[in-house]
N, CA, C and O atoms as CSV, one atom per row, in Angstrom:
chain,resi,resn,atom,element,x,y,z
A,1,UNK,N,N,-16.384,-3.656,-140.247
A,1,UNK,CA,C,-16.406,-4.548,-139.086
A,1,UNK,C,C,-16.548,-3.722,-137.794
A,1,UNK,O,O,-17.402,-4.054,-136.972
A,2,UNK,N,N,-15.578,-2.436,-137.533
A,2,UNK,CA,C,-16.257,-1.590,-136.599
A,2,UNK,C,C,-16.905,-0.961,-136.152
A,2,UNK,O,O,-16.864,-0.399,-135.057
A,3,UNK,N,N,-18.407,-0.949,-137.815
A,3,UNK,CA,C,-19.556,-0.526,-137.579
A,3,UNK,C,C,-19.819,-1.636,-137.258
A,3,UNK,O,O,-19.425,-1.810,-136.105
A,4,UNK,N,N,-20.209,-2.366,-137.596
A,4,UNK,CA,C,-21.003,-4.102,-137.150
A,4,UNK,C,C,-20.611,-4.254,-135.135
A,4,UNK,O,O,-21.211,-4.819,-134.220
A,5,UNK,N,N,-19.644,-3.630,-135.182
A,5,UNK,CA,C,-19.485,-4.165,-133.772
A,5,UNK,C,C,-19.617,-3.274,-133.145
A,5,UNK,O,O,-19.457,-3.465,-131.939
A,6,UNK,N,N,-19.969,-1.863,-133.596
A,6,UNK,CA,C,-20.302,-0.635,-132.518
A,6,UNK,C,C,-21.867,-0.903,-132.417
A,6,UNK,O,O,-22.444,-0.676,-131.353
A,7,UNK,N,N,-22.745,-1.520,-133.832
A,7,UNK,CA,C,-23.996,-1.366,-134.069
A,7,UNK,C,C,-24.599,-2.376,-132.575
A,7,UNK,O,O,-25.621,-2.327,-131.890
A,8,UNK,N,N,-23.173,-3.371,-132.559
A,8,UNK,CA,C,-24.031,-4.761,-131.597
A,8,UNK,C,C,-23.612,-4.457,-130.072
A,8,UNK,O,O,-24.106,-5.046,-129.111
A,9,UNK,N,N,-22.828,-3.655,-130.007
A,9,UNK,CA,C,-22.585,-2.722,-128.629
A,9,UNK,C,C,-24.119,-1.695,-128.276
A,9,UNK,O,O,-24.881,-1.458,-127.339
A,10,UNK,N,N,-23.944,-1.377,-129.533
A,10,UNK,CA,C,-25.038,0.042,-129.139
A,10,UNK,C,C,-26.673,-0.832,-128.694
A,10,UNK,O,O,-27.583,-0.389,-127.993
A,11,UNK,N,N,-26.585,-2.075,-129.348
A,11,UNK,CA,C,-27.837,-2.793,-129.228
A,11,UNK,C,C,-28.063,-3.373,-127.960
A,11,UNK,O,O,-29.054,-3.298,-127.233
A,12,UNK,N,N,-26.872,-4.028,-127.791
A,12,UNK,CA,C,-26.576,-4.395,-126.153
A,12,UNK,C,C,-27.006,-3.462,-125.455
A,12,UNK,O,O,-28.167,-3.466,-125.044
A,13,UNK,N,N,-26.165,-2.504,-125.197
A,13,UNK,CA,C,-26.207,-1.349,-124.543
A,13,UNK,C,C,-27.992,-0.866,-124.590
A,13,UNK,O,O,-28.476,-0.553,-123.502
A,14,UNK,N,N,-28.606,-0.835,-125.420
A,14,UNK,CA,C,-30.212,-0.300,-125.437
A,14,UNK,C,C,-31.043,-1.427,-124.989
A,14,UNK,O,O,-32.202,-1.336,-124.584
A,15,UNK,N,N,-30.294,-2.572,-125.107
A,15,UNK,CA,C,-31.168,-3.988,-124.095
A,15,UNK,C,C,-31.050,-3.505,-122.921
A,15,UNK,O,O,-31.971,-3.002,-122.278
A,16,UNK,N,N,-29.801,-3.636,-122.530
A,16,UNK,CA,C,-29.517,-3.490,-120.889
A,16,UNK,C,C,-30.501,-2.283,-120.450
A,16,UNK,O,O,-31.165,-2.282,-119.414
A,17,UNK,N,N,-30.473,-1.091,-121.577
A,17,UNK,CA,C,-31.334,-0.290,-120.412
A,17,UNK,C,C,-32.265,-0.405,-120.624
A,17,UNK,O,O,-33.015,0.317,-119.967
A,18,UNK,N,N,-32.849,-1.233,-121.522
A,18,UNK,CA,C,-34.510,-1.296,-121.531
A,18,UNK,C,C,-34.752,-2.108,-120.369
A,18,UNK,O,O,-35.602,-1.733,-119.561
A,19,UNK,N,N,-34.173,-3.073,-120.203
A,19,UNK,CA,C,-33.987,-4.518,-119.053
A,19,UNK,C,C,-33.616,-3.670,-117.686
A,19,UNK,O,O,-34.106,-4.259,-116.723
A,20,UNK,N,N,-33.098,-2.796,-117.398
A,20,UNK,CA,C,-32.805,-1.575,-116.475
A,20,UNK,C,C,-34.191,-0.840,-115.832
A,20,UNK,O,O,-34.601,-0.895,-114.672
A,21,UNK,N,N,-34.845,-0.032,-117.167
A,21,UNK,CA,C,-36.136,0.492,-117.473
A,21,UNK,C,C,-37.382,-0.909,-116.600
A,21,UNK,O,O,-37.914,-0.656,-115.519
A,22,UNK,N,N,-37.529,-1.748,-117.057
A,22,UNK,CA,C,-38.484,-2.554,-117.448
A,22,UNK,C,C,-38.053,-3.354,-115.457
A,22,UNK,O,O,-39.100,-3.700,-114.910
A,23,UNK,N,N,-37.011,-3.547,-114.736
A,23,UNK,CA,C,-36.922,-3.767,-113.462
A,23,UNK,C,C,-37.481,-2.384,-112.251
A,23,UNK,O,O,-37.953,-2.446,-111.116
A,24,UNK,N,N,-37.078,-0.980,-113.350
A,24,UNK,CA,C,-37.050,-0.376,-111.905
A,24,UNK,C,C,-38.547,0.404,-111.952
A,24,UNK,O,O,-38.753,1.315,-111.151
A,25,UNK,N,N,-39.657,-0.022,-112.996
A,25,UNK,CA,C,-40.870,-0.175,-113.053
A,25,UNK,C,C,-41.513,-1.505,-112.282
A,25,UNK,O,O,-42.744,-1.505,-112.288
A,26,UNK,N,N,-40.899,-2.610,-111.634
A,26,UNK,CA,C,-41.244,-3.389,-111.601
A,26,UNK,C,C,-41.249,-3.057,-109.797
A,26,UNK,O,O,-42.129,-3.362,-108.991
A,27,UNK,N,N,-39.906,-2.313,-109.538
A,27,UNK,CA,C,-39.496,-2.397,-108.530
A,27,UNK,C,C,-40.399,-1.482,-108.177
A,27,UNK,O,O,-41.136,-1.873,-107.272
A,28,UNK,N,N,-40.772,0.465,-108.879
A,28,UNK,CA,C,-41.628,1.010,-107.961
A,28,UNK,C,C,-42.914,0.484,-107.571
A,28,UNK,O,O,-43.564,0.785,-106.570
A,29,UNK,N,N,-43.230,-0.412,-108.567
A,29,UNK,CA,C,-44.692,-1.200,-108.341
A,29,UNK,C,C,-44.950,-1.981,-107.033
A,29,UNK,O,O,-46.018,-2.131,-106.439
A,30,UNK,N,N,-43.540,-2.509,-106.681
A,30,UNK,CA,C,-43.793,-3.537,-105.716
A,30,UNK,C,C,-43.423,-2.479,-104.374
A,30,UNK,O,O,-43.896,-2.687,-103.257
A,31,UNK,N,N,-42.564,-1.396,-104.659
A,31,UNK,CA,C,-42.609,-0.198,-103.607
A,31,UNK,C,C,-44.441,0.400,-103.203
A,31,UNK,O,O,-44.875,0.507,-102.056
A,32,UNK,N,N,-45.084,0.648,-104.240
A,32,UNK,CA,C,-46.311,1.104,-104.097
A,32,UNK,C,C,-47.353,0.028,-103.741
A,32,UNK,O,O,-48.426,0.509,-103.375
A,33,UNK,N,N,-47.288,-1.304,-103.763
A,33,UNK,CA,C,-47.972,-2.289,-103.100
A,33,UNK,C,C,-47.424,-2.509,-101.904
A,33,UNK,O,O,-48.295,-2.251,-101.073
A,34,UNK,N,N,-46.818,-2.718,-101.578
A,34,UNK,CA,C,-45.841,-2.158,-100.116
A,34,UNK,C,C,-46.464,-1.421,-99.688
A,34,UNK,O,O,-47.314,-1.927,-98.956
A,35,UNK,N,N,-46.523,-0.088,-99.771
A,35,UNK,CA,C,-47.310,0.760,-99.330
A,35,UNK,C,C,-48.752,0.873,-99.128
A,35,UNK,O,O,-49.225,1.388,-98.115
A,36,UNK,N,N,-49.431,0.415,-100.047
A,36,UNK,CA,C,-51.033,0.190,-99.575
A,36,UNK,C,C,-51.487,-1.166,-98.937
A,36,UNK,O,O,-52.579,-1.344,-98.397
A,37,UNK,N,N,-50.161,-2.411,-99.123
A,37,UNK,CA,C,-50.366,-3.321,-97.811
A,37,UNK,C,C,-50.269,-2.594,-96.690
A,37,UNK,O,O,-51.253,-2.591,-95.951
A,38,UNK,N,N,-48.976,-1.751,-96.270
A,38,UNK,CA,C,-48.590,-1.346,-94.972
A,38,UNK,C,C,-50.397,-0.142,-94.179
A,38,UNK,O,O,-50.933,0.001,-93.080
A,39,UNK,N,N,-50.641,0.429,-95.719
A,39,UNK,CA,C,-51.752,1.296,-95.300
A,39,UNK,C,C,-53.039,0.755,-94.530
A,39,UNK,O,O,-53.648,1.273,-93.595
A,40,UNK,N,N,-53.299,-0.594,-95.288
A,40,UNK,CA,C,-54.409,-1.473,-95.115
A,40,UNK,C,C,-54.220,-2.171,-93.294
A,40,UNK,O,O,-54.984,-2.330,-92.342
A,41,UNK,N,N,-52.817,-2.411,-93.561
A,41,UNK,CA,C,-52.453,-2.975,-92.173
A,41,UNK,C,C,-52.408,-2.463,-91.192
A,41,UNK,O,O,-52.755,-3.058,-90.172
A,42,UNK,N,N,-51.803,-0.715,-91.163
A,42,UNK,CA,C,-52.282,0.104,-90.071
A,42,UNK,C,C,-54.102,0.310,-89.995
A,42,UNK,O,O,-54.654,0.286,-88.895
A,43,UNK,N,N,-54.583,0.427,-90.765
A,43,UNK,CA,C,-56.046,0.529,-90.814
A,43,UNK,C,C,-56.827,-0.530,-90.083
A,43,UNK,O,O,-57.778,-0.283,-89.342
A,44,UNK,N,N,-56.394,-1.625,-90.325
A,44,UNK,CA,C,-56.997,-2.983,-89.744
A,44,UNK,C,C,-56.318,-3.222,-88.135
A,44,UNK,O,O,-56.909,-3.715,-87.174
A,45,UNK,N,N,-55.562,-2.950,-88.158
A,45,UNK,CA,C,-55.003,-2.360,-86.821
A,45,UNK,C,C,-55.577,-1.545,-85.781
A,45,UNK,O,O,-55.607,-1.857,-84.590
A,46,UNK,N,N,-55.931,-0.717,-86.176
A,46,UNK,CA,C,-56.518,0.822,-85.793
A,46,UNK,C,C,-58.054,0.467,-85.420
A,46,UNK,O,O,-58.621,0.883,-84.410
A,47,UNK,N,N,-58.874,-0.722,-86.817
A,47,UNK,CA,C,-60.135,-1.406,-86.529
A,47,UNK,C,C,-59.976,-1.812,-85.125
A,47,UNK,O,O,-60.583,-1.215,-84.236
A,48,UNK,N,N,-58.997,-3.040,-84.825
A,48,UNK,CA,C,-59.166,-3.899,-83.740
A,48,UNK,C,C,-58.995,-3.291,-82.521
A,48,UNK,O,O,-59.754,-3.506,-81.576
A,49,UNK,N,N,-58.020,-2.521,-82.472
A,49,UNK,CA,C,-57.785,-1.711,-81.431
A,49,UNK,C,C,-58.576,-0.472,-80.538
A,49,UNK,O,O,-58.739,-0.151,-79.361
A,50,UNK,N,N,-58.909,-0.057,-81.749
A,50,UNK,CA,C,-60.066,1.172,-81.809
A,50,UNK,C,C,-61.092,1.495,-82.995
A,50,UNK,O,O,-60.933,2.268,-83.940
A,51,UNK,N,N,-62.023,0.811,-82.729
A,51,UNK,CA,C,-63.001,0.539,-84.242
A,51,UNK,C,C,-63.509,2.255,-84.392
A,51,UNK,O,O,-63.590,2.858,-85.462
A,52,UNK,N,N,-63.859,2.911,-82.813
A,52,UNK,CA,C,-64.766,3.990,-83.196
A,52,UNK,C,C,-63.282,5.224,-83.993
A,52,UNK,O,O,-63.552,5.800,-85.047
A,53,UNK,N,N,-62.262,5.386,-83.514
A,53,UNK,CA,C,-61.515,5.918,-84.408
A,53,UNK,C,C,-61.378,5.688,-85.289
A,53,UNK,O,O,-61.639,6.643,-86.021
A,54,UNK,N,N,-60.842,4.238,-86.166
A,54,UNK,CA,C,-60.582,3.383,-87.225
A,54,UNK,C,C,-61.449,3.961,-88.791
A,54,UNK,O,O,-62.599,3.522,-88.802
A,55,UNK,N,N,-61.210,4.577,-89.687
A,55,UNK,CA,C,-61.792,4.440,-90.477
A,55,UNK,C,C,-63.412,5.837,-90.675
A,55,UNK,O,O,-63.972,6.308,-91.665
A,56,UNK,N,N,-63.582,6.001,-89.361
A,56,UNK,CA,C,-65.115,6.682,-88.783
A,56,UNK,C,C,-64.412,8.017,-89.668
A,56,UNK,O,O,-65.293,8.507,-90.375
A,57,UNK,N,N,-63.281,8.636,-89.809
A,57,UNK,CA,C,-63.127,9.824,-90.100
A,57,UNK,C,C,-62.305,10.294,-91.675
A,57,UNK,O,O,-61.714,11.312,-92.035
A,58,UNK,N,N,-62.688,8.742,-92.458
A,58,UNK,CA,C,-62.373,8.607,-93.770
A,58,UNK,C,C,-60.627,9.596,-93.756
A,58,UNK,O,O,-60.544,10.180,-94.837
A,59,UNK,N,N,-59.593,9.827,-93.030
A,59,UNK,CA,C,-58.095,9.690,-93.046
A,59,UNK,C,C,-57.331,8.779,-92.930
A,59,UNK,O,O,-57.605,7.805,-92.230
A,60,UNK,N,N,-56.606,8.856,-93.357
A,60,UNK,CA,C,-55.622,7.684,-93.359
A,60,UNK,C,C,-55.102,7.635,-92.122
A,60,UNK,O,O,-54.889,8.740,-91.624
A,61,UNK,N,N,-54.831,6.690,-91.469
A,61,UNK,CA,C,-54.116,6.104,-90.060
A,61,UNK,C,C,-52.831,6.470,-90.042
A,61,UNK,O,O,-52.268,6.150,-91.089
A,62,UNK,N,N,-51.903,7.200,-89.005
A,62,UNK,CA,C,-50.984,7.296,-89.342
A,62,UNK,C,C,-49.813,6.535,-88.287
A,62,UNK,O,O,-50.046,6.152,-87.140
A,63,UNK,N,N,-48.671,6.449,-88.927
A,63,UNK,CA,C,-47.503,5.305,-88.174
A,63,UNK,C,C,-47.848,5.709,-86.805
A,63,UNK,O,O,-48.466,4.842,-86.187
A,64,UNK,N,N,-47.642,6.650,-86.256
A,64,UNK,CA,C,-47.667,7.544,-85.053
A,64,UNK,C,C,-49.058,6.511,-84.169
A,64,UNK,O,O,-48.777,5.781,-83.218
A,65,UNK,N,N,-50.254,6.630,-84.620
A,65,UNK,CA,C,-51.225,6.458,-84.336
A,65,UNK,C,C,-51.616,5.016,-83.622
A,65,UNK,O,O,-52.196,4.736,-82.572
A,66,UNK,N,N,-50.890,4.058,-84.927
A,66,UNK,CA,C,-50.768,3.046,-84.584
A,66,UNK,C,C,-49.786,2.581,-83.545
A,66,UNK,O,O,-49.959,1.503,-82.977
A,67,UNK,N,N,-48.738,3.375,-83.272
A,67,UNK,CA,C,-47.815,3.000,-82.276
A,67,UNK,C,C,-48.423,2.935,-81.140
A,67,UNK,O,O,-48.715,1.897,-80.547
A,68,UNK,N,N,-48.688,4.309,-80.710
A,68,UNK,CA,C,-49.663,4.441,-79.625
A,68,UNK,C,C,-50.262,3.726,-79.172
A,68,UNK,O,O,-50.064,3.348,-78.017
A,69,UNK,N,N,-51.151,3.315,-79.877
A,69,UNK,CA,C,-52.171,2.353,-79.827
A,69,UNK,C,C,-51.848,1.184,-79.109
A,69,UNK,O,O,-52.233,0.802,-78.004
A,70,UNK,N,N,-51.095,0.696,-79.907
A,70,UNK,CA,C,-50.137,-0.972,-80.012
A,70,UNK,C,C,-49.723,-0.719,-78.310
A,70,UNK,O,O,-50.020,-1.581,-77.482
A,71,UNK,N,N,-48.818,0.899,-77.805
A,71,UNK,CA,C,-47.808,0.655,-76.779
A,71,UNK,C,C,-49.258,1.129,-75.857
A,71,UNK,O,O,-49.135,0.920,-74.651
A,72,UNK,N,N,-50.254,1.579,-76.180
A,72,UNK,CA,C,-51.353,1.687,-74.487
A,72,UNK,C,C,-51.870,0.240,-74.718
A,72,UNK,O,O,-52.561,-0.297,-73.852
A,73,UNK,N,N,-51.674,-0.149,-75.420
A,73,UNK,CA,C,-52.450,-1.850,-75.117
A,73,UNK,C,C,-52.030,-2.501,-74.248
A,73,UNK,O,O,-52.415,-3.199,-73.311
A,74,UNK,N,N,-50.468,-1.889,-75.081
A,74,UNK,CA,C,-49.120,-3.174,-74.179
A,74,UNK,C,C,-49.275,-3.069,-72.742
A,74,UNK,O,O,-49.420,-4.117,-72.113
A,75,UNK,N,N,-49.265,-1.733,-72.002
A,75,UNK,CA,C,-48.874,-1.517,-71.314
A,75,UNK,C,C,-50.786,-1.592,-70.289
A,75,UNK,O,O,-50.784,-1.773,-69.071
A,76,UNK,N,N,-51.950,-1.443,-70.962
A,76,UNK,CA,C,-52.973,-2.192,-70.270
A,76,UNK,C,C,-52.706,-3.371,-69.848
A,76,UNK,O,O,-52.769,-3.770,-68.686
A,77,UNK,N,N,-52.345,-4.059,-70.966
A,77,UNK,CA,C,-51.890,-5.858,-70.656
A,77,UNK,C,C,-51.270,-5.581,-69.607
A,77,UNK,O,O,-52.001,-5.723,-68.627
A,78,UNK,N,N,-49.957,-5.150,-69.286
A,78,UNK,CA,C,-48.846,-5.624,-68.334
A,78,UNK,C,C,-49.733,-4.823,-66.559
A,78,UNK,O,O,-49.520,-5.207,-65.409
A,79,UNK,N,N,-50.594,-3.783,-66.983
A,79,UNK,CA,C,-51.699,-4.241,-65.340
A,79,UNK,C,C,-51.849,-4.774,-65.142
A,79,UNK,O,O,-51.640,-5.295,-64.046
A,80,UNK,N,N,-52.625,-5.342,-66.504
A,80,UNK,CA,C,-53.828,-6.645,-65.886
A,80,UNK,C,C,-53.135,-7.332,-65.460
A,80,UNK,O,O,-53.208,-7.406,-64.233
A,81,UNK,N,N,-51.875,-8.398,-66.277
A,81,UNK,CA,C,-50.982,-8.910,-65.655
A,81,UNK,C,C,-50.350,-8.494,-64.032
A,81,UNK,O,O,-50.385,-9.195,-63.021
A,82,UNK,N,N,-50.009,-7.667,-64.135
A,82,UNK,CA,C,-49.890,-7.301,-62.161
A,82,UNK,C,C,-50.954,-7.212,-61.167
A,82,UNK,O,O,-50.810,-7.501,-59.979
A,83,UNK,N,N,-52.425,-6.643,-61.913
A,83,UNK,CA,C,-53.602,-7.062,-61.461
A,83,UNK,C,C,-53.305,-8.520,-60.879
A,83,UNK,O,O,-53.171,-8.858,-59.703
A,84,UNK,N,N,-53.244,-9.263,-62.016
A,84,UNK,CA,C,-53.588,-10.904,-62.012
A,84,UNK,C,C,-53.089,-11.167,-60.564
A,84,UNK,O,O,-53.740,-11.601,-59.614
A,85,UNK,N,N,-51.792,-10.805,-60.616
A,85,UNK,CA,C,-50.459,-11.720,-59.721
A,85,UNK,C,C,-50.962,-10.925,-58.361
A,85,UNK,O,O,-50.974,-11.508,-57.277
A,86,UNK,N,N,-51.336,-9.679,-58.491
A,86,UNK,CA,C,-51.690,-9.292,-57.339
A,86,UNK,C,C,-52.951,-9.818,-56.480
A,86,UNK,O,O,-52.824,-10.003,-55.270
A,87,UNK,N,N,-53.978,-10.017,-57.040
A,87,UNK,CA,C,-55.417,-10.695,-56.760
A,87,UNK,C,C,-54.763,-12.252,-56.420
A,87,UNK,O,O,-55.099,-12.896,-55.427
A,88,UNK,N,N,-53.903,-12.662,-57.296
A,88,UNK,CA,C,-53.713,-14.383,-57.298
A,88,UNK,C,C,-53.134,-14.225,-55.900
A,88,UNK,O,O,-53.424,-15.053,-55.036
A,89,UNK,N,N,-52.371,-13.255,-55.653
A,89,UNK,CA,C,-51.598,-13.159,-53.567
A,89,UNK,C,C,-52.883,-13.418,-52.936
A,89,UNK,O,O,-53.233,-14.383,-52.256
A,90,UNK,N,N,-53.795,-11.926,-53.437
A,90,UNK,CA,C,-54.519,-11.836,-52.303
A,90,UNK,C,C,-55.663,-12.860,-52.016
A,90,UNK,O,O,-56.449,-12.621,-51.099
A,91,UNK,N,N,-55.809,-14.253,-52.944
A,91,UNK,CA,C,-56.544,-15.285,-53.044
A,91,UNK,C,C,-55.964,-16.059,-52.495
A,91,UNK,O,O,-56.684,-16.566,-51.634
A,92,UNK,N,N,-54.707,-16.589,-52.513
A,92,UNK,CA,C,-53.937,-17.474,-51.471
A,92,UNK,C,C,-54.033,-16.959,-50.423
A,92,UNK,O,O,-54.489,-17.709,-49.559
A,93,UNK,N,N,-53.699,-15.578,-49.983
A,93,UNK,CA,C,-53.484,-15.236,-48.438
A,93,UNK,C,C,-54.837,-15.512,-47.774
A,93,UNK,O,O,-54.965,-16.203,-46.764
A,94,UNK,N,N,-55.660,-15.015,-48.317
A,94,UNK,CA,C,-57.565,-15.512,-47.982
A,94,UNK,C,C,-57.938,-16.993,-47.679
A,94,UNK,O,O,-58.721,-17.472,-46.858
A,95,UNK,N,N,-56.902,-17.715,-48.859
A,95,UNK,CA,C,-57.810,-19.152,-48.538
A,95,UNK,C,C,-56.946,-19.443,-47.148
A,95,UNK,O,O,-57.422,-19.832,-46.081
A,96,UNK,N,N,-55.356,-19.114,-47.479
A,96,UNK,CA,C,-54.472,-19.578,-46.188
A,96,UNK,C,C,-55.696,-19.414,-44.510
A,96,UNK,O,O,-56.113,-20.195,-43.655
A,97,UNK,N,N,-55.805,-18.283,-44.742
A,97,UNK,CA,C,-56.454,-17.677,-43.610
A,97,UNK,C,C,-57.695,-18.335,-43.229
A,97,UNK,O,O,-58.107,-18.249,-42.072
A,98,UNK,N,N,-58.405,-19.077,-44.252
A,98,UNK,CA,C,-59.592,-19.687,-43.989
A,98,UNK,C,C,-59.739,-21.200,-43.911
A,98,UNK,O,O,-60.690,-21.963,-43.740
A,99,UNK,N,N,-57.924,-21.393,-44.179
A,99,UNK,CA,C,-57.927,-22.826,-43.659
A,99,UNK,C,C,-57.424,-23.062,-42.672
A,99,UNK,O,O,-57.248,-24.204,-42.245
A,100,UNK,N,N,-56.894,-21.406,-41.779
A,100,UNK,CA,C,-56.770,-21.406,-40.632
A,100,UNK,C,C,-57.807,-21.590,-39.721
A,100,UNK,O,O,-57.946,-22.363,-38.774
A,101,UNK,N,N,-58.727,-20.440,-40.358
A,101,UNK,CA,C,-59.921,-20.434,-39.379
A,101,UNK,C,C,-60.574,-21.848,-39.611
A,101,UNK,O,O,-61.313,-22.158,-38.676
A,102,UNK,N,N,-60.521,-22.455,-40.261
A,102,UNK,CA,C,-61.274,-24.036,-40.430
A,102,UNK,C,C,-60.717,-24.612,-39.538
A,102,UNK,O,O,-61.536,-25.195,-38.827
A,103,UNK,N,N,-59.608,-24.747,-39.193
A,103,UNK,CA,C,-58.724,-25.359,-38.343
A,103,UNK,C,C,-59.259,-25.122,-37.100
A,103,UNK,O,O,-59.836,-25.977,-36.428
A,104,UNK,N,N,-59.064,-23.871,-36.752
A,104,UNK,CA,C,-59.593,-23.511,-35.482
A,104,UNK,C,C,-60.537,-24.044,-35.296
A,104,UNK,O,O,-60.593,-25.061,-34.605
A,105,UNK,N,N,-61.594,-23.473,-35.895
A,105,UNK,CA,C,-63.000,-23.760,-36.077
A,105,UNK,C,C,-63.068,-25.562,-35.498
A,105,UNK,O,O,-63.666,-25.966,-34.501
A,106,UNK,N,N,-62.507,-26.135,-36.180
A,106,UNK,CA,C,-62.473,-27.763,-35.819
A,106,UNK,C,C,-62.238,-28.448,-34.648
A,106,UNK,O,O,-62.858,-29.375,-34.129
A,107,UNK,N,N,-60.497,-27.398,-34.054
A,107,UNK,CA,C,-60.496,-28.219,-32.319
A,107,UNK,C,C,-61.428,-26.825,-31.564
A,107,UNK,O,O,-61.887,-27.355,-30.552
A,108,UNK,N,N,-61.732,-25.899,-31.567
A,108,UNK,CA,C,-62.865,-25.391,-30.796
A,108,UNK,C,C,-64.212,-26.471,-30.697
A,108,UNK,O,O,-64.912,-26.623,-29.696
A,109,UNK,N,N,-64.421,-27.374,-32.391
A,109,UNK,CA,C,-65.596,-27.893,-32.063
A,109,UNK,C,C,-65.459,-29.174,-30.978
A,109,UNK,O,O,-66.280,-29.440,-30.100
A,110,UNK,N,N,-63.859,-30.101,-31.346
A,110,UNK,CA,C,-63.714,-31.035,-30.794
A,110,UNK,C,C,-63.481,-30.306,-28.922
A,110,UNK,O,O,-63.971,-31.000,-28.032
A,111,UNK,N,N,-62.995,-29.414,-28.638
A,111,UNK,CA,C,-62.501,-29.073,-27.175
A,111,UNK,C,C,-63.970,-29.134,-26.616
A,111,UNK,O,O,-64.180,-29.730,-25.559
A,112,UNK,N,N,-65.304,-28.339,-27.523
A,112,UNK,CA,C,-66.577,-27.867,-27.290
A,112,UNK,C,C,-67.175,-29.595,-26.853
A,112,UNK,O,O,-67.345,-29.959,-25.690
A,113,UNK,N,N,-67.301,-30.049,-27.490
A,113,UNK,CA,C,-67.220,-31.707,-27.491
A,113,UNK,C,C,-66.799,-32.498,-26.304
A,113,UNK,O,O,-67.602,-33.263,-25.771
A,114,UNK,N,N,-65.497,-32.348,-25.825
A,114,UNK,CA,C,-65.013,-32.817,-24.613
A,114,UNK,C,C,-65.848,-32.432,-23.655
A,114,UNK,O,O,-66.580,-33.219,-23.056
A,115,UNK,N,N,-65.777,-30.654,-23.352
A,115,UNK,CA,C,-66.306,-30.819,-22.445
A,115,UNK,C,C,-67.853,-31.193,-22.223
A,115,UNK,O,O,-68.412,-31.212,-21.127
A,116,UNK,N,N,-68.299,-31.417,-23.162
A,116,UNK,CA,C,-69.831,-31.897,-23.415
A,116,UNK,C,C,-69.608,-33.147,-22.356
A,116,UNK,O,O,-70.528,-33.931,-22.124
């Protein structure tokens, strides 16, 4: 009986690690697709951002590369953005000014008028 029950221990025991075996094959797999998503994704990245670097020099893209990239974009954007707000002033202050001079422009014509 305490062979019978060492035999169904020992069997257990060689499930579990086959079932052990058979997950942490499963797991590097989904580690290594992980990885050539993440590769593909810096690459396609690297396309949009910078096509003539991207790919032109058959290396792999690296984390570094893409950061860069990503933070001179960011930080183009946030000009343009101050561009924007800055031009959008200097378009109000212009029209202000030219609905001054319209103004003017108007009782000069009516004063011009009177004394007609």
């Amino acid at each position: 009986q305490a062979e019978e029950e060492l035999k169904a221990a020992w069997s257990q025991q060689a499930e579990q690690l086959q079932e052990m075996g058979r997950r942490e094959r499963l797991l590097q797999s989904d580690v290594q697709q992980a990885g050539e998503q993440l590769e593909s994704f810096k690459t396609r990245v690297m396309q949009v951002c910078c096509p003539s670097a991207a790919g032109s020099t058959g290396k792999a893209v690296t984390e570094q590369q893409v950061i860069e990239k990503v933070r001179q974009i960011s930080d183009e954007n946030q000009q343009s953005h101050e561009r924007e707000k800055s031009l959008q002033k200097e378009l109000s202050s212009r029209l202000a000014k030219e609905r001054e001079v319209s103004a003017n422009m108007e009782v000069f014509k009516n004063s011009l008028q009177k004394l007609q």
